[in-house]
N, C-alpha and C positions, 0 to 999 in steps of 0.2 A: 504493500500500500504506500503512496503518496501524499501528503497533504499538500492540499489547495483554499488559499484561502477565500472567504466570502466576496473579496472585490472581484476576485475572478470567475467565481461561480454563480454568486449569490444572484444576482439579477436577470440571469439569465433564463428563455425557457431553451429545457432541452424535454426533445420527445413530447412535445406537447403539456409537459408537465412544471410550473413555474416554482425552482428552488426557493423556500422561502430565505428572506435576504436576516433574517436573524438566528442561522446554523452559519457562523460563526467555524474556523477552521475545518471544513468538512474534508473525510477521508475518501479519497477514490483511487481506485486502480491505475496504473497507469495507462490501462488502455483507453480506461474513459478519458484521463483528463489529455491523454490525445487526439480527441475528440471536443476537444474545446471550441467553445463557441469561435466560429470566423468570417470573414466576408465572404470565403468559400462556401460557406454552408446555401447558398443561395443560388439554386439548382443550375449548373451551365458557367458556371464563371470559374475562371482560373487568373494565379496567382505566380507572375514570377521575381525573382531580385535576381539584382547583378550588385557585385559589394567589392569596391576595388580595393587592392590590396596595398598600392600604393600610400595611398592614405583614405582618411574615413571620408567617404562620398562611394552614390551609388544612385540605381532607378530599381524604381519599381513597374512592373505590367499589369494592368486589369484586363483580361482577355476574355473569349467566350470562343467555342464551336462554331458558333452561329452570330450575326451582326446584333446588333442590344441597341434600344432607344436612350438616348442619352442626355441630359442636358447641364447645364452648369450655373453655379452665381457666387460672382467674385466680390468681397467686400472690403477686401484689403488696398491700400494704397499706394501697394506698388507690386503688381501682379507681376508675371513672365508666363505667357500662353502662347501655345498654339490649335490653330483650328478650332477657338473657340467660338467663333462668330457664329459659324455653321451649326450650331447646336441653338442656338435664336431656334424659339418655335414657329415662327416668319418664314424661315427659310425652308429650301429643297429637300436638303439628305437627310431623312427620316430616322438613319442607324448607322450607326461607329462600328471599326472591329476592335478599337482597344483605345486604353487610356494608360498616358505617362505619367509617372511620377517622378522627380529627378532631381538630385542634387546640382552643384556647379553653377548656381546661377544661370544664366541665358548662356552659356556654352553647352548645358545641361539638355537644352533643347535639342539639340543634333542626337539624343539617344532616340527620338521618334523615330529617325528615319530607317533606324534599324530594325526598329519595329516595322517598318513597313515592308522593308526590306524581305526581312521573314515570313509576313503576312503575305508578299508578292508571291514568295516559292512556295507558297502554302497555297496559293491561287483562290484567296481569299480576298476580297474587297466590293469597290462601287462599279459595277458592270459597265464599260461604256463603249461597247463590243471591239473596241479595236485593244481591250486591256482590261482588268480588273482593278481599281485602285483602292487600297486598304486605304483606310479612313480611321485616322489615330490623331486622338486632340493629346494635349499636354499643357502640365505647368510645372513650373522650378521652383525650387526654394535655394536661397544664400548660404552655403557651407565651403567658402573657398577660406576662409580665416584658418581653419585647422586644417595644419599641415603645407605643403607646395598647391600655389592657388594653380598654375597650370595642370596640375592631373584632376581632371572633371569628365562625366561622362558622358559616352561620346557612342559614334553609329555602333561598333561594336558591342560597346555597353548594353545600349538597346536589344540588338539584337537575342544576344546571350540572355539576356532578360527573357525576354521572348520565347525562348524555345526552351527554358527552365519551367515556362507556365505550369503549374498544374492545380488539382483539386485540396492537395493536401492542405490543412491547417496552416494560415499564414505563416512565415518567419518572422519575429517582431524583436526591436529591439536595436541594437547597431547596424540595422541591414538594411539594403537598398537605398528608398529615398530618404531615410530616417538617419541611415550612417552617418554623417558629420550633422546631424541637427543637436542643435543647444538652447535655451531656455533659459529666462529671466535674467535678460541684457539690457532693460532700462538702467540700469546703473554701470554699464560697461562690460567688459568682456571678463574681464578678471575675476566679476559676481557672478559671472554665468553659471550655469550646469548644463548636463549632458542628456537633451533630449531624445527619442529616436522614433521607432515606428509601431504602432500597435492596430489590433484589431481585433472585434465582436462582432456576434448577431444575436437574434434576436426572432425564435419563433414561436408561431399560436398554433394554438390545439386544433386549428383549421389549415395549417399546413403553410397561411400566406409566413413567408421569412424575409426579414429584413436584417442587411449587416451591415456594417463598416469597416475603415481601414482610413488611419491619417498616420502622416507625419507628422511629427511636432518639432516647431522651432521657430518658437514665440519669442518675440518682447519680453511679453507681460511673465508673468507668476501663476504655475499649472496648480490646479483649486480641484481639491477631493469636493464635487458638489453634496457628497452624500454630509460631510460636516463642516463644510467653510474653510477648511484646512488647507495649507499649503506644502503640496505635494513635493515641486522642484520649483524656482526660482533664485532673484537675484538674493546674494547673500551677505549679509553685513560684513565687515571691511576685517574683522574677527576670525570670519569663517566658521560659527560655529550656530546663527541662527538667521531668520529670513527676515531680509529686511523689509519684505511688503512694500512692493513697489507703486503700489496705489499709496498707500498709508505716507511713502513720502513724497508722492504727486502733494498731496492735502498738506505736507509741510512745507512746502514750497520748493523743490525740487525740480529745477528747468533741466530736463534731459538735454535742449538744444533739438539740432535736425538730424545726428550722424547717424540714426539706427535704419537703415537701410538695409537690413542683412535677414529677415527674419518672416517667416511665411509658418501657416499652418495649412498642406496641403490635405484632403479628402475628396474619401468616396465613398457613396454610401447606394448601396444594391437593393433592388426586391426580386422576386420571381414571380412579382405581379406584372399584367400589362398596363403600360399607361403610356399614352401621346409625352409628344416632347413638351409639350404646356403643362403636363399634369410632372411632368419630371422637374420641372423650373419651379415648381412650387414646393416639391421635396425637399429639392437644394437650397431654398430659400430657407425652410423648418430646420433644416439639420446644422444651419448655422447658428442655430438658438445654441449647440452643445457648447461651442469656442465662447459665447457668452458665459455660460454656466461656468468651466473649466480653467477661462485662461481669463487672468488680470494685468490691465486691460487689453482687448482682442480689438480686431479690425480698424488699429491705427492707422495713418499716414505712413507710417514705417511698415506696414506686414502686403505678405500679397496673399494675402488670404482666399481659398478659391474651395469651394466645394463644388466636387460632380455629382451626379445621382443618374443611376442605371437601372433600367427596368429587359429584365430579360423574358418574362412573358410566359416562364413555363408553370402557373401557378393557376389550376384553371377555376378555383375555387367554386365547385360545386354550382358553377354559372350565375356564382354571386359578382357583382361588380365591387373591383379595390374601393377600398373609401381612401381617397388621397390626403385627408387630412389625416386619419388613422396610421398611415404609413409617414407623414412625415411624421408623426410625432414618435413612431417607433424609430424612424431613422434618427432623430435628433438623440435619444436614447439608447444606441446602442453607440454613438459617435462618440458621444461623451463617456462613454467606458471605455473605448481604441484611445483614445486622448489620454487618459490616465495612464491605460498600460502601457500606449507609446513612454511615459518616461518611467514608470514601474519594473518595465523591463530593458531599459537604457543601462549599461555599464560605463562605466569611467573611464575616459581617455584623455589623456595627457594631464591639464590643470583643470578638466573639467568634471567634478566630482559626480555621479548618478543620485538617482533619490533614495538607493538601498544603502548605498555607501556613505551619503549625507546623513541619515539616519542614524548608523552604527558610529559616525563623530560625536554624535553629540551625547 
């Protein structure tokens, strides 16, 4: 047997059946708890990371068999996308074959094409009979600060992502897009910590499932919502307690303009059907989690961007999704990937995790 604690289980339904969140340290096998809740859990979707060795920076792949309705909403103020446009419920192309997620800043961006690359030999894409073209949005997030800012990923990167895709239970942690993210930099880089990638779902007794999967590597200061607590953020000058980075907004603390470095990328899945208007309004709900979680989110400094996919093989007894229902499962299972994105972060270089800030103090 294994223990696993309540933040990772407790909230969760597995099998139709809702763990209650007050069994506290619960014992499971190892086979179940590899079977933890994940974005894969959400029938047709696959999962790949590329994790350079170089230094900490990597992508992540949202993928499917089959093309998925997709849409996105960015609230951060200084995003890096691609082929976001196309996902406007306005427009043409109805369904994507994959989503990036990527470190390196806008050099970061160049791992789509590898993705597409793969998708090509895979003879997957947008038919338009002289060619197939795979149809892969993206965004970055800033992690060129750790380590050699030139090693960032790239077509390859992509690529190997790509073809790593599978059903298994995410990787979380220092891996993919999550590998160089860091956490609670309103106060500089020195207070920071070491954030990375996490991911949950989230299903009902009716079989509709909804997951998640972000990066994290915020500004602000990552908030346990279940008790106002602060999980990882910036740290007083000590190093030994948090210094609440709101709390010294309110004492007068002028950050200036230099945080430019800091994004909370997501994505959050059903295996419900819904139009790309009913998916924009998902992405809009699931952004309520970076509210909840992270202090403060969607500044002038973050490129904050949530996707939301609907893959369609959920035929619910010929009930119709209720899209308010789903975002509000998606907004709660996002806000649990957000947590364990830095729960399960390890420490690299001067940038301490939240298991190991713990055990300082």
């Amino acid at each position: 047997m294994i223990r696993v604690s309540r933040r990772e289980f407790g909230r969760s339904l597995i099998g139709g059946a809702l763990i209650s969140p007050s069994l506290d340290n619960m014992e499971f096998t190892e086979a179940e708890a590899s079977r933890r809740p994940s974005l894969t859990d959400v029938e047709d979707l696959l999962v790949g990371h590329y994790t350079l060795k170089e230094r900490p920076t990597g992508c992540t792949v949202i993928t499917s068999t089959s093309a998925f309705t997709a849409a996105v909403d960015v609230r951060g103020g200084a995003p890096g996308t691609r082929e976001t446009d196309l996902l406007r419920a306005e427009n043409s192309v109805e369904k994507v074959n994959a989503v990036v997620l990527s470190g390196g800043s806008a050099f970061g961006l160049d791992a789509a094409s590898g993705v597409v690359k793969h998708l090509e030999e895979q003879g997957r894409g947008f038919d338009i009979v002289v060619a197939r073209v795979p149809i892969v949005c993206a965004a970055i997030l800033y992690d060129l600060r750790l380590g050699d800012a030139k090693i960032r990923p790239d077509l390859r990167a992509g690529y190997e992502a790509a073809r790593a895709a599978a059903a298994a239970p995410v990787v979380e942690g220092n891996t993919g897009a999550g590998a160089g993210a860091t956490v609670g930099k309103l106060l500089g880089m020195k207070r920071a910590m070491k954030g990375g990638l996490g991911s949950w779902s989230l299903r009902r007794p009716d079989g509709l499932t909804v997951g998640a999967l972000a990066a994290v590597n915020c500004v602000g200061d990552v908030i346990d919502p279940s008790s106002g607590a602060i999980i990882a953020g910036a740290r007083k000058s000590e190093g030994k307690e948090f210094a609440d980075a709101v709390e010294q907004l309110r004492k007068g603390y002028d950050p200036g303009s230099p945080f430019h470095e800091n994004t909370v990328l997501a994505v959050v899945a059903t295996n419900a059907s819904l139009s790309k208007a009913q998916c924009v309004k998902v992405a809009q709900m699931a952004q309520d989690a970076l509210a909840r979680c992270i202090r403060p989110a969607h500044t002038p400094w973050d490129g904050d961007t949530a996707f939301s996919v609907a893959t369609g093989k959920w035929t619910g007894g010929g009930k119709r999704a209720d899209v308010g229902v789903i975002g509000a499962l998606a907004a709660d299972a996002l806000q649990t990937a957000i947590v364990r994105a830095v729960e399960q972060a390890e420490t690299w270089g001067p940038y301490p995790s939240a298991k190991d800030y713990r055990r300082r103090q």
